[in-house]
N, CA, C and O of each residue as an XYZ file, in Angstrom:
788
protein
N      -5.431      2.549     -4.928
C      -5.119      1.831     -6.142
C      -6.224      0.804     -6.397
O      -6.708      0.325     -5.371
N      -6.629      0.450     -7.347
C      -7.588     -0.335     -7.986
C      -6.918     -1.590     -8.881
O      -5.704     -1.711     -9.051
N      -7.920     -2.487     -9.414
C      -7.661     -3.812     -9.881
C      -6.194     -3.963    -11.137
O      -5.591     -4.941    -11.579
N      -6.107     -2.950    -11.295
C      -4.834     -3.344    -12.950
C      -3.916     -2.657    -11.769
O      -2.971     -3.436    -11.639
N      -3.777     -1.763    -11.014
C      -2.717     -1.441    -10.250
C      -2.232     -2.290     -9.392
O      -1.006     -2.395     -9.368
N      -3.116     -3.195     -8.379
C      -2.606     -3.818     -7.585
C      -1.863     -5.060     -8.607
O      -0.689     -5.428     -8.592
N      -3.091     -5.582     -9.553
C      -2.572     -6.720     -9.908
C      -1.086     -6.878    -10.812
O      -0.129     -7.636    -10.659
N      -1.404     -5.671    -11.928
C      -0.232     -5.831    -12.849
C       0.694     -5.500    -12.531
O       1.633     -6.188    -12.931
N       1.146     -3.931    -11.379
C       2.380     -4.016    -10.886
C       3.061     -4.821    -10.205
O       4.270     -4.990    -10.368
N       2.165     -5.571     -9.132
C       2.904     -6.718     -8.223
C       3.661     -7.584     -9.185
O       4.845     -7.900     -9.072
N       2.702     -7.988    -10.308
C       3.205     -9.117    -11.099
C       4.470     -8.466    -11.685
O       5.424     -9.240    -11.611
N       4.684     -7.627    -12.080
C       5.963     -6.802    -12.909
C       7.417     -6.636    -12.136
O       8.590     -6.516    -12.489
N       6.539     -6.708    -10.618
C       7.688     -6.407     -9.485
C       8.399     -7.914     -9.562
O       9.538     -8.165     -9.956
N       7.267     -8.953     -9.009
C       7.761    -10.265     -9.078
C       8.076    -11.003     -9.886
O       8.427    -12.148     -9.598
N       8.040    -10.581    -11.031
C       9.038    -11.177    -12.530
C      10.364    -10.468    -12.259
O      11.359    -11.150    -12.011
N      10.421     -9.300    -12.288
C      11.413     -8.359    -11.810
C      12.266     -9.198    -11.359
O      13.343     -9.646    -11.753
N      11.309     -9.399    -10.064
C      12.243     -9.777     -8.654
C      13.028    -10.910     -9.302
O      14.247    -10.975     -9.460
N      12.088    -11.792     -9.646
C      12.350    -13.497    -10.184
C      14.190    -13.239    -11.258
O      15.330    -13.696    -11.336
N      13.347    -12.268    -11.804
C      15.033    -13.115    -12.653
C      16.251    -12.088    -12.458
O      17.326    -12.116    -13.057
N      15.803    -11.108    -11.409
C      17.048    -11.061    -10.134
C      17.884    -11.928     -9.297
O      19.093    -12.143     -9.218
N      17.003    -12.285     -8.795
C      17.155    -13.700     -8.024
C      17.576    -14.823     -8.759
O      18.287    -15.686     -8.244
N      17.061    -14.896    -10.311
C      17.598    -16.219    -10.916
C      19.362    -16.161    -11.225
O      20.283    -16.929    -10.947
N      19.274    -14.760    -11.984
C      21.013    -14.547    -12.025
C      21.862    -14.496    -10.791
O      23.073    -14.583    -10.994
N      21.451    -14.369     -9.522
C      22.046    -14.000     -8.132
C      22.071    -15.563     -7.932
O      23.205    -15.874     -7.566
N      21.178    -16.755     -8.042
C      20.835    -18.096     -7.730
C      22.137    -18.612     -8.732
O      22.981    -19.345     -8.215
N      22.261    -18.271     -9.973
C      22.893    -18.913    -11.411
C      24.917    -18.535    -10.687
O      25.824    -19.358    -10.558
N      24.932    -17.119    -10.402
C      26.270    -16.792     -9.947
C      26.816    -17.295     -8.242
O      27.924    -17.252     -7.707
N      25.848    -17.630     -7.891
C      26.193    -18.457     -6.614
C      25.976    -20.011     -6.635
O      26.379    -20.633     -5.652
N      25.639    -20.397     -7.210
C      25.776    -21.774     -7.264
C      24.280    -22.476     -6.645
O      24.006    -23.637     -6.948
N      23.684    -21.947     -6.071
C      22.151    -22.739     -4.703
C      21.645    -22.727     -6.169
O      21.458    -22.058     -7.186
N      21.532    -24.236     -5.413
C      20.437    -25.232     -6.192
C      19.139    -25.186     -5.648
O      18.617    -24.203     -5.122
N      18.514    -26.605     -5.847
C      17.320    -27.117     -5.244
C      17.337    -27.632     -3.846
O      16.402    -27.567     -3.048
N      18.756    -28.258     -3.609
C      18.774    -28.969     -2.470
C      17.603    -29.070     -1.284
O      16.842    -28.103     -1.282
N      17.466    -29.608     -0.753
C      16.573    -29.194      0.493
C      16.986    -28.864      1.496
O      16.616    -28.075      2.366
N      18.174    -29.807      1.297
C      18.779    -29.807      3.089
C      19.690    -28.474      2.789
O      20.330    -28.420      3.839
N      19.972    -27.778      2.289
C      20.856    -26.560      1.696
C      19.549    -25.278      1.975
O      19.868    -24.340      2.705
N      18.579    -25.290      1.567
C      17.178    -24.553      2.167
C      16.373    -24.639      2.971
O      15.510    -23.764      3.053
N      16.390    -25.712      3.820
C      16.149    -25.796      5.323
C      17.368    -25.388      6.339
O      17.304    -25.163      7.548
N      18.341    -25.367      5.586
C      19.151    -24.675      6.901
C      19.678    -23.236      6.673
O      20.524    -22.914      7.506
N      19.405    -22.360      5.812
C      19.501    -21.002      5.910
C      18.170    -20.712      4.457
O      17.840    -21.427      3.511
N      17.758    -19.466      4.870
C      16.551    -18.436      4.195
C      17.286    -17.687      3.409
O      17.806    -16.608      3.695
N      17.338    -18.403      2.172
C      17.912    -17.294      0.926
C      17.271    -16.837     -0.119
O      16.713    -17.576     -0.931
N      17.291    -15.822     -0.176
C      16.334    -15.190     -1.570
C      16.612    -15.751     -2.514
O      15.770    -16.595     -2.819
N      17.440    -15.682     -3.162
C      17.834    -16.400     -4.333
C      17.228    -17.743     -3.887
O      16.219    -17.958     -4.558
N      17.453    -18.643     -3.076
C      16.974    -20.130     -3.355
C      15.212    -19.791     -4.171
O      14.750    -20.579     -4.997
N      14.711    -18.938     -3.876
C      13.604    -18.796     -4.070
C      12.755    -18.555     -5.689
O      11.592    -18.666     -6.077
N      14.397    -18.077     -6.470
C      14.562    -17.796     -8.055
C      13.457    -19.636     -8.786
O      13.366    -20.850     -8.601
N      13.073    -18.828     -9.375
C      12.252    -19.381    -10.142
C      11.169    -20.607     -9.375
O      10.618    -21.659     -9.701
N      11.209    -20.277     -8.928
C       9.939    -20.897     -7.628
C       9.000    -20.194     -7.861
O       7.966    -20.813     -7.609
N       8.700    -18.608     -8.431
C       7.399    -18.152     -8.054
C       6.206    -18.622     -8.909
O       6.109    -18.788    -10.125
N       5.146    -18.816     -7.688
C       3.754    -19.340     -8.977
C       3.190    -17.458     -8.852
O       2.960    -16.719     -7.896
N       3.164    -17.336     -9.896
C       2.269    -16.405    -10.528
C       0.801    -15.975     -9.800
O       0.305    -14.914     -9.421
N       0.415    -17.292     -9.817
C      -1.238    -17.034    -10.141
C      -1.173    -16.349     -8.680
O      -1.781    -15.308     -8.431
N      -0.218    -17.173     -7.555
C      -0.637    -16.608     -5.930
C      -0.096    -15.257     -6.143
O      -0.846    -14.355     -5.772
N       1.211    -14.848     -6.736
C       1.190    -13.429     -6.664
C      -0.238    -12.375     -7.084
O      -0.368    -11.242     -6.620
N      -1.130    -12.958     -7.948
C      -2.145    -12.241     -8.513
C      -3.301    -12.537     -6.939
O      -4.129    -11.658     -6.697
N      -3.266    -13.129     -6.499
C      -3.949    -13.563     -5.623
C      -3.666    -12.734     -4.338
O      -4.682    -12.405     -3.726
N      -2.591    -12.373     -3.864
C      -1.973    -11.796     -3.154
C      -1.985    -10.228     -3.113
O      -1.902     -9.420     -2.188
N      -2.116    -10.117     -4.412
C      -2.309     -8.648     -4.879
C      -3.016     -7.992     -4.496
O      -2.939     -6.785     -4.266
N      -4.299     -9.121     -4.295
C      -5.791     -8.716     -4.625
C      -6.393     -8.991     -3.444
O      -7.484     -8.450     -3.264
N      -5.771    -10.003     -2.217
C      -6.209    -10.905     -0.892
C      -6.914     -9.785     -0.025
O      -8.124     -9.868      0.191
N      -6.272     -8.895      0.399
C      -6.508     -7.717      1.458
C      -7.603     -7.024      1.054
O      -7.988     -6.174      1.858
N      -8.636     -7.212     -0.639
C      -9.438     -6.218     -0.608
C     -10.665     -7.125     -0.116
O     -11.780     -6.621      0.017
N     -10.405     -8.599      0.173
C     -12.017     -9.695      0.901
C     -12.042     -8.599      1.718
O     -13.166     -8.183      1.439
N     -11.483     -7.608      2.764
C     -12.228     -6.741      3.182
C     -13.664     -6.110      2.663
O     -14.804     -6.183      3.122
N     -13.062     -5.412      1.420
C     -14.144     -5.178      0.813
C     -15.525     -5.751      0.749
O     -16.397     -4.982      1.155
N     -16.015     -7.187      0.238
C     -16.428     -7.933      0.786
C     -16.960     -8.222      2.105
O     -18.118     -7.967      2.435
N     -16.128     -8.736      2.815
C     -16.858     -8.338      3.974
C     -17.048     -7.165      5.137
O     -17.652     -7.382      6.187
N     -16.564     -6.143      4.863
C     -17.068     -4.757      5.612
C     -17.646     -3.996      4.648
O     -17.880     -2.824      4.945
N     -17.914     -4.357      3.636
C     -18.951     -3.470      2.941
C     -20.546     -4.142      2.741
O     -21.561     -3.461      2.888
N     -20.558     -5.772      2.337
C     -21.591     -5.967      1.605
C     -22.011     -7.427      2.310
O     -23.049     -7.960      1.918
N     -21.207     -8.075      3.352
C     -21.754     -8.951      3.775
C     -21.887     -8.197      5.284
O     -22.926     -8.355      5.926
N     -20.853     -7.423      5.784
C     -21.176     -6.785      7.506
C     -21.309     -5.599      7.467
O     -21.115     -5.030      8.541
N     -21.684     -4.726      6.263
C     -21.690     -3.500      6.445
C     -22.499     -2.695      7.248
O     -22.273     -1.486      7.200
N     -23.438     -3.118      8.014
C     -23.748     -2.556      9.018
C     -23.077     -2.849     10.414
O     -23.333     -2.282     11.476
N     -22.180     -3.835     10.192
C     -21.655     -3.405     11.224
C     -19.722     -2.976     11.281
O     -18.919     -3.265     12.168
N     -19.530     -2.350     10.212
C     -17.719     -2.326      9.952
C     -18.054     -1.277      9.039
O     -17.333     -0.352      9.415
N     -18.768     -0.844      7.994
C     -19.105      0.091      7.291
C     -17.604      0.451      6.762
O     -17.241      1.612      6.570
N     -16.847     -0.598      6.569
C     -15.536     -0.167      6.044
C     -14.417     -1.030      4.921
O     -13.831     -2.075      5.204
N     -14.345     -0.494      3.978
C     -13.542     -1.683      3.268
C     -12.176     -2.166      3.212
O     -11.602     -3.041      2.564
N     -11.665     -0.893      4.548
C     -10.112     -1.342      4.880
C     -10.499     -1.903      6.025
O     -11.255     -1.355      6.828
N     -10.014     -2.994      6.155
C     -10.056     -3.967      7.780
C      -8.907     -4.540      7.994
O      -7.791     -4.085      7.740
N      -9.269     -5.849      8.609
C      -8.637     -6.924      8.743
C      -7.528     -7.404      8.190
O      -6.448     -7.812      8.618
N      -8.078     -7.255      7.032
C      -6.760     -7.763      5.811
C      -5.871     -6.756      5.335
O      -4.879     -7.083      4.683
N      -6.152     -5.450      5.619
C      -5.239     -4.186      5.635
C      -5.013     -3.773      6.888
O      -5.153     -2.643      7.355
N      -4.612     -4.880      7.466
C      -3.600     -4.825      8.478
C      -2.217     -5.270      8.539
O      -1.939     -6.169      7.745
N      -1.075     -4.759      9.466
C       0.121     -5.342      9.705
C       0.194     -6.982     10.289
O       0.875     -7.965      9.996
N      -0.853     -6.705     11.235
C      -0.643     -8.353     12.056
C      -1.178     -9.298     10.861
O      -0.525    -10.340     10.805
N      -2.342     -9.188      9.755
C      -2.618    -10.235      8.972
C      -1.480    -10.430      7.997
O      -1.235    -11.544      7.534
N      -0.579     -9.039      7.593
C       0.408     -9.882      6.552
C       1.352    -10.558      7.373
O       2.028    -11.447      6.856
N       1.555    -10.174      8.987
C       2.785    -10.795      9.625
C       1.988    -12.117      9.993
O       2.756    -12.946     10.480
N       0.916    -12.482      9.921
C       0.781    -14.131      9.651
C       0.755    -14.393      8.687
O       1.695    -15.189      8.686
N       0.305    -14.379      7.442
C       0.486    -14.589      5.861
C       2.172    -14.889      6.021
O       2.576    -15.993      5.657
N       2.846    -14.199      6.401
C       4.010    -13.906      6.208
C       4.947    -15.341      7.186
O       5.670    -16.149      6.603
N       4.769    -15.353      8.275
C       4.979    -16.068      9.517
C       4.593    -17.538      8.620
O       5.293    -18.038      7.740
N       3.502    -17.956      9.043
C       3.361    -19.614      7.734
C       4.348    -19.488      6.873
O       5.427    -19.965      7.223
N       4.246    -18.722      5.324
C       5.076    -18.923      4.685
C       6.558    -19.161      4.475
O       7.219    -19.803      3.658
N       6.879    -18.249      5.728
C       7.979    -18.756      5.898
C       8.698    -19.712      6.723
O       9.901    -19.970      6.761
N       7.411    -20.330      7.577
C       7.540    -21.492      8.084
C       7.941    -22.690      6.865
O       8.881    -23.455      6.647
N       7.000    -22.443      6.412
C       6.584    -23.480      5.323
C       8.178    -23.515      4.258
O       8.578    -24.555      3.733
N       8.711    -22.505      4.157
C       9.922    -22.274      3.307
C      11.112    -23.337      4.125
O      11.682    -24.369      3.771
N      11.139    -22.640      5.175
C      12.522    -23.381      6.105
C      11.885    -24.714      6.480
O      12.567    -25.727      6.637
N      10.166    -24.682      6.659
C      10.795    -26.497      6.902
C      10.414    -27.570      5.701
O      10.579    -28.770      5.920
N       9.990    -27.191      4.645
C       9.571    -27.798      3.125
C      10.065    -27.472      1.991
O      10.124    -28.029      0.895
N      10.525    -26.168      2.540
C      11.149    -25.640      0.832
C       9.876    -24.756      0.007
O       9.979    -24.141     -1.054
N       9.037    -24.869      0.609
C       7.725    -24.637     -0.625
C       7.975    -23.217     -0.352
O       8.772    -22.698      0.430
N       7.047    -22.649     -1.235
C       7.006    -20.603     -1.410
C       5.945    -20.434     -1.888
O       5.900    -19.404     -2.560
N       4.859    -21.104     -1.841
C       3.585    -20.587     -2.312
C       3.085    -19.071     -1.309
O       2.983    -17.885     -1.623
N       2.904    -19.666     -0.275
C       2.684    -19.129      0.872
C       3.309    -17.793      1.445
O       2.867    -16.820      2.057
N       4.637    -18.226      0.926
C       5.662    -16.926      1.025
C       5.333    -16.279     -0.061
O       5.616    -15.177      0.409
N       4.926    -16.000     -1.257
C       4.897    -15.406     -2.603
C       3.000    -15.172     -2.676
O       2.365    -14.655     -3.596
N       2.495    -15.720     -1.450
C       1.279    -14.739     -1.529
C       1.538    -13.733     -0.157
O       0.571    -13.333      0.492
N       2.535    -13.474      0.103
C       2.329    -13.163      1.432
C       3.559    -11.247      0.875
O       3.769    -10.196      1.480
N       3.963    -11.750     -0.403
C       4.338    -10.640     -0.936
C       3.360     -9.598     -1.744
O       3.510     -8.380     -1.841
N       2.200    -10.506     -2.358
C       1.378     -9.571     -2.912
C       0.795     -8.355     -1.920
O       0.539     -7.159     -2.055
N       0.725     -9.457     -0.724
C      -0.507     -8.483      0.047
C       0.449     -7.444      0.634
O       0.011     -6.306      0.804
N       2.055     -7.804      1.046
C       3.048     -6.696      1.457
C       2.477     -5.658      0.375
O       1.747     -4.787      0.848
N       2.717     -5.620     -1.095
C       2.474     -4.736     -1.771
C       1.446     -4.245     -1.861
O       1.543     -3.138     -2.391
N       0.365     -4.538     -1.577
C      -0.976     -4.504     -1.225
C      -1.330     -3.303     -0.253
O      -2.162     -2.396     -0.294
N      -0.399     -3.665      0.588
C      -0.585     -2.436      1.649
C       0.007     -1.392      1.542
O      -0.533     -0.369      1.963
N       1.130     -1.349      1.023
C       2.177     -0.700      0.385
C       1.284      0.178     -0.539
O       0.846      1.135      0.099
N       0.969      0.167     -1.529
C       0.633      0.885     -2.742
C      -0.942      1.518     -2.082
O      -1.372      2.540     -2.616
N      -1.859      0.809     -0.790
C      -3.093      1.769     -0.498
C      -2.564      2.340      0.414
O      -3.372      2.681      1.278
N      -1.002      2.740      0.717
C      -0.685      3.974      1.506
C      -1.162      3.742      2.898
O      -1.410      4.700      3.630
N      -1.285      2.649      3.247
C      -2.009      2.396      5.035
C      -1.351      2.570      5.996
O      -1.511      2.028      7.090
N      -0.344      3.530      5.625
C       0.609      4.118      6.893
C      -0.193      5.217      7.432
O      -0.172      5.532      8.622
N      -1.171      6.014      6.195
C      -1.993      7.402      6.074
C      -2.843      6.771      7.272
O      -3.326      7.542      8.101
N      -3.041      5.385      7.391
C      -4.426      4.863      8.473
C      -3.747      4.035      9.379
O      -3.949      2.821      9.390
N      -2.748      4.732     10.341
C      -2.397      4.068     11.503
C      -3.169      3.000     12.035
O      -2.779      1.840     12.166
N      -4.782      3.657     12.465
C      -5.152      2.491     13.364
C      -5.945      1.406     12.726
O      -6.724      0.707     13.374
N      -5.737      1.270     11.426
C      -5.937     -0.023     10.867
C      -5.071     -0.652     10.467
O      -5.096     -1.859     10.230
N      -3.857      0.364     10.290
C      -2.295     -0.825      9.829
C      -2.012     -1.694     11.129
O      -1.636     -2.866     11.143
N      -2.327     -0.696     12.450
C      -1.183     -1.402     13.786
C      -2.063     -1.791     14.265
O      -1.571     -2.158     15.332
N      -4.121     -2.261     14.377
C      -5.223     -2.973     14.638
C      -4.270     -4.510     14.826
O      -3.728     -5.308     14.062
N      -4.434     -4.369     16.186
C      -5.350     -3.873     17.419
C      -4.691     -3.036     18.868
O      -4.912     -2.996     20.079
N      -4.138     -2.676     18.273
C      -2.903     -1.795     19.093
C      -3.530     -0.541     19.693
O      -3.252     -0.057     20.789
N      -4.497     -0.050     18.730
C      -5.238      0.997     19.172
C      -6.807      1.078     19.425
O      -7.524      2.065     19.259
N      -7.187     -0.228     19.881
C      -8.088     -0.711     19.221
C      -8.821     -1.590     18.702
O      -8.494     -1.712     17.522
N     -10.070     -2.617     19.115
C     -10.257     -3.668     18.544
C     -11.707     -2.971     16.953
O     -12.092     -3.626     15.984
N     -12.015     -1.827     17.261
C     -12.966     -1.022     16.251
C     -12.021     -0.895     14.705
O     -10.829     -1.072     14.453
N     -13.134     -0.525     13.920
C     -12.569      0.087     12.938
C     -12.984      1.420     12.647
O     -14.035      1.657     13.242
N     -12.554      2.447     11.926
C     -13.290      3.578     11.658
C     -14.080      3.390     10.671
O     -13.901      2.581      9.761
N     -15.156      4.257     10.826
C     -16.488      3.954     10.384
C     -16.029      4.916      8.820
O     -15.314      5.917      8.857
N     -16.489      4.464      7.830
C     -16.576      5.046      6.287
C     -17.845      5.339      5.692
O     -18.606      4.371      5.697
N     -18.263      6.303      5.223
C     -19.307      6.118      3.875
C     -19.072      5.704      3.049
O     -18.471      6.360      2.198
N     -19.459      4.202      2.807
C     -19.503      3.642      1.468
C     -20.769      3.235      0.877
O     -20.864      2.076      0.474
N     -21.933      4.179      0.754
C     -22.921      3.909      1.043
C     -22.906      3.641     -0.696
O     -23.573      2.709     -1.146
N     -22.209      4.409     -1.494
C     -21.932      4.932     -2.917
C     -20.640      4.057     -3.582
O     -19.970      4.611     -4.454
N     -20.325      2.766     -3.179
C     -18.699      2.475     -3.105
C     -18.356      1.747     -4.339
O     -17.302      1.133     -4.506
N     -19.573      1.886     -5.424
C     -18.694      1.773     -6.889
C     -19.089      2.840     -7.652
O     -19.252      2.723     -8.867
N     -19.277      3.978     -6.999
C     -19.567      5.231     -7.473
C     -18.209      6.279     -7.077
O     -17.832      7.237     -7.752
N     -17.729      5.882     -6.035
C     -16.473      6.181     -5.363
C     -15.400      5.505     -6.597
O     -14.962      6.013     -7.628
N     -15.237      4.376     -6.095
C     -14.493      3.813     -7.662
C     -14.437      4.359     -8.695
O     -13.332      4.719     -9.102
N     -15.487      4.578     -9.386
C     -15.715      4.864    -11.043
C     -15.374      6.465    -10.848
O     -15.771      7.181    -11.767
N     -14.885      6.922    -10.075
C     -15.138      8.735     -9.577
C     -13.330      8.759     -9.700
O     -12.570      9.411    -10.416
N     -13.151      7.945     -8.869
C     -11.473      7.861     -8.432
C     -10.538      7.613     -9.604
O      -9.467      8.196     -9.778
N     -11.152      6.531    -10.513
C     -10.720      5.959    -11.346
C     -10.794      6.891    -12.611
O     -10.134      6.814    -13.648
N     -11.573      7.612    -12.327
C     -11.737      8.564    -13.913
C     -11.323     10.500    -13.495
O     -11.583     11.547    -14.088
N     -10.703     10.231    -12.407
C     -10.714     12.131    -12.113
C      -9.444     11.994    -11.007
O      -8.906     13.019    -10.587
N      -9.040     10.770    -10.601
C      -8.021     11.199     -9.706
C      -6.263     10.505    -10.510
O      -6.086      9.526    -11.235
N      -5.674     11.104    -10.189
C      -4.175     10.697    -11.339
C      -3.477      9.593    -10.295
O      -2.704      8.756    -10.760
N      -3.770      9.623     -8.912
C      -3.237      8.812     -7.917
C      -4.022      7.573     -8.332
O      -3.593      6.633     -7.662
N      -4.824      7.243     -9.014
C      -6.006      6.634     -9.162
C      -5.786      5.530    -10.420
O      -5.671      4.304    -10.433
N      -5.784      6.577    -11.486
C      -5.696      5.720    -12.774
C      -4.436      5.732    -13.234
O      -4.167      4.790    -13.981
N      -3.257      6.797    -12.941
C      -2.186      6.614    -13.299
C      -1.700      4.955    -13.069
O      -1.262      4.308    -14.020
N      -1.820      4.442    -11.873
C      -1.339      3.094    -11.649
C      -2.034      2.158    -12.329
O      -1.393      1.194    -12.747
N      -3.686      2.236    -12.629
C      -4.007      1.772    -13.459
C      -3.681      1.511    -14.567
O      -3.816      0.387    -15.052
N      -3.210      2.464    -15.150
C      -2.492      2.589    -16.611
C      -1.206      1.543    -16.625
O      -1.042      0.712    -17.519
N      -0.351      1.712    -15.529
C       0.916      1.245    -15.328
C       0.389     -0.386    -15.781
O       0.691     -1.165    -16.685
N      -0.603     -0.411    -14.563
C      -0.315     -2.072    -14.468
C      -1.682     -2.802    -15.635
O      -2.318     -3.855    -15.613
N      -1.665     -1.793    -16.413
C      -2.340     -2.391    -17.723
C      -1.141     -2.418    -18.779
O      -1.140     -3.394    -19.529
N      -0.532     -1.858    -18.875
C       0.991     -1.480    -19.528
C       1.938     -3.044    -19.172
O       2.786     -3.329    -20.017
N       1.809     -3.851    -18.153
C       2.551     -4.977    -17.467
C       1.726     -6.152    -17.762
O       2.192     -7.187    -18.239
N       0.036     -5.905    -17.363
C      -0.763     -7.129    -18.003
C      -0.846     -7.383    -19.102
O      -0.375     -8.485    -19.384
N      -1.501     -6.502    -20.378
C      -1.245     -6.733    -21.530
C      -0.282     -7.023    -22.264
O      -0.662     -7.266    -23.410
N       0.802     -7.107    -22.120
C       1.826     -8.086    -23.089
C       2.551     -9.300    -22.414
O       3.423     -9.957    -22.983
N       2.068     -9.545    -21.051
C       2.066    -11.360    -19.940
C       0.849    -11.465    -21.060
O       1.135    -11.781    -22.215
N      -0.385    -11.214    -20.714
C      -1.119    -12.015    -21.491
C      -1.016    -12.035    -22.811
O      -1.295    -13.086    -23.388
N      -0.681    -11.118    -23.414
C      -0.578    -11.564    -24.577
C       0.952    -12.510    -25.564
O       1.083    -13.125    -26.622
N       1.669    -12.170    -24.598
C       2.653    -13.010    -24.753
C       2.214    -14.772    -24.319
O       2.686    -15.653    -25.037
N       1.576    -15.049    -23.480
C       1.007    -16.672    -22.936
C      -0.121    -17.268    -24.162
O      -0.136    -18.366    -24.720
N      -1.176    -15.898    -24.349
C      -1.721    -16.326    -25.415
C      -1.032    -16.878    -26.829
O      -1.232    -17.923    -27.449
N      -0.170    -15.796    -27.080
C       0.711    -16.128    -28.419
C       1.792    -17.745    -28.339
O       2.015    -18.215    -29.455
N       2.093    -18.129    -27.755
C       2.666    -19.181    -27.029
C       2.139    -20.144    -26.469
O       2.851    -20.999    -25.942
N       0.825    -20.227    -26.452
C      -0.035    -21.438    -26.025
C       0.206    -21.788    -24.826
O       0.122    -22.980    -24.531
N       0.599    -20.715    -23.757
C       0.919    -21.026    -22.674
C       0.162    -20.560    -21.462
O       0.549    -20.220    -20.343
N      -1.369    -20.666    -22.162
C      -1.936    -20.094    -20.913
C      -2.992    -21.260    -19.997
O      -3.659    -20.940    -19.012
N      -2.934    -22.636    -20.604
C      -3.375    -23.372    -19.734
C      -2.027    -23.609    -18.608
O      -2.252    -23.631    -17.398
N      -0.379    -23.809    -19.258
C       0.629    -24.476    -18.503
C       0.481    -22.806    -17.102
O       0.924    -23.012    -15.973
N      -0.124    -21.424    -17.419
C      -0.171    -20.509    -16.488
C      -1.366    -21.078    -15.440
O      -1.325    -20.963    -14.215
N      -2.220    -21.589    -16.060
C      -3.671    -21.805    -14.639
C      -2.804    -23.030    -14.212
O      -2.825    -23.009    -12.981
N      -1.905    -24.295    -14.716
C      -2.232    -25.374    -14.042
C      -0.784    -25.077    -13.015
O      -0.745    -25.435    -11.838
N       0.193    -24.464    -13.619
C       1.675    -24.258    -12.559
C       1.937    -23.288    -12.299
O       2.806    -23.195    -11.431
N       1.368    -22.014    -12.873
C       1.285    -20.543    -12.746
C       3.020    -19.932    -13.177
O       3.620    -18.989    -12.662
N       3.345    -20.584    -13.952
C       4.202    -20.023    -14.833
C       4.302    -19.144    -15.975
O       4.114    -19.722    -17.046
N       4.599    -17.632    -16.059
C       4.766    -17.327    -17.494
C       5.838    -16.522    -18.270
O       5.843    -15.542    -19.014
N       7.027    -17.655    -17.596
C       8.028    -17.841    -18.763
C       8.147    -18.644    -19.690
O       9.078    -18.532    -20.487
């Protein structure tokens, strides 16, 4: 999956999610309290807490691989699934955040720690055992040709349906967030609180 797939579906999921959680939050009564969310982990407490921008961030976190096993270490990782398309990096992403939930209340942390779940989720990295369960099998990575790797892209993106179909989707989810924030003058209150309701 590529940039409108990762980004616009996550975001579609986590609006989704959000005003699931807001009616589940609205019919149970959980508030804000603190001391009511430091002592049990409820989804719903979490309704309308999400910042946006980290879900987009989250979406997108696991491909700094890219980055760095292609174009800053690529001679020595020659690979753009790593580190960050791993299990143990979202189970720390994951681990903080939800530290951070039970003892502050906050969900930034937790709500980037969902993008990259989906993240891994949607590039199918079950297909690549020994980079999902790294270092279990392993402190290496498997070696890739990416000698061509926005030629690969532009190839995938225009001839494969696994490829651009999701593309399509999550251009179908971005274009009317943004254009709904634009129409509404609400796209500075999106960069400064990452809201876009």
């Amino acid at each position: 999956m590529l940039l409108f797939g990762h980004t616009g579906i996550t975001l579609g999921l986590a609006y989704g999610l959000d005003k699931v959680l807001s009616r589940k939050s609205a019919s149970s009564g959980i508030g804000d309290d603190a001391e009511s969310s430091a002592k049990s982990f409820r989804l719903a407490s979490i309704a309308g807490k999400i910042d946006y921008r980290l879900v987009l961030v989250g979406s997108m976190l696991p491909d700094v691989d890219k980055l760095i096993g292609i174009y800053l270490f690529g001679d020595t990782f020659d690979n753009g699934r790593i580190i960050c398309h791993t299990l143990l990096f979202f189970l720390i992403i994951f681990s903080i955040g939800f530290y951070r939930y039970r003892r502050y209340g906050k969900t930034g942390v937790l709500v980037l720690s969902f993008g990259c779940a989906t993240h891994l989720i949607f590039d199918e990295m079950w297909n690549a055992p020994h980079t999902l369960f790294w270092p279990l099998d392993g402190i290496s990575f498997p070696d890739k040709d990416v000698s061509d790797f926005m030629g690969l892209i532009w190839e995938s993106a225009t001839t494969r349906p696994k490829a651009y179909i999701p593309e399509i989707i999550g251009l179908i989810v971005l274009i009317p967030i943004g254009f709904r924030l634009l129409v509404h003058r609400h796209v500075v209150r999106f960069f400064k609180k990452g809201s876009i309701s």
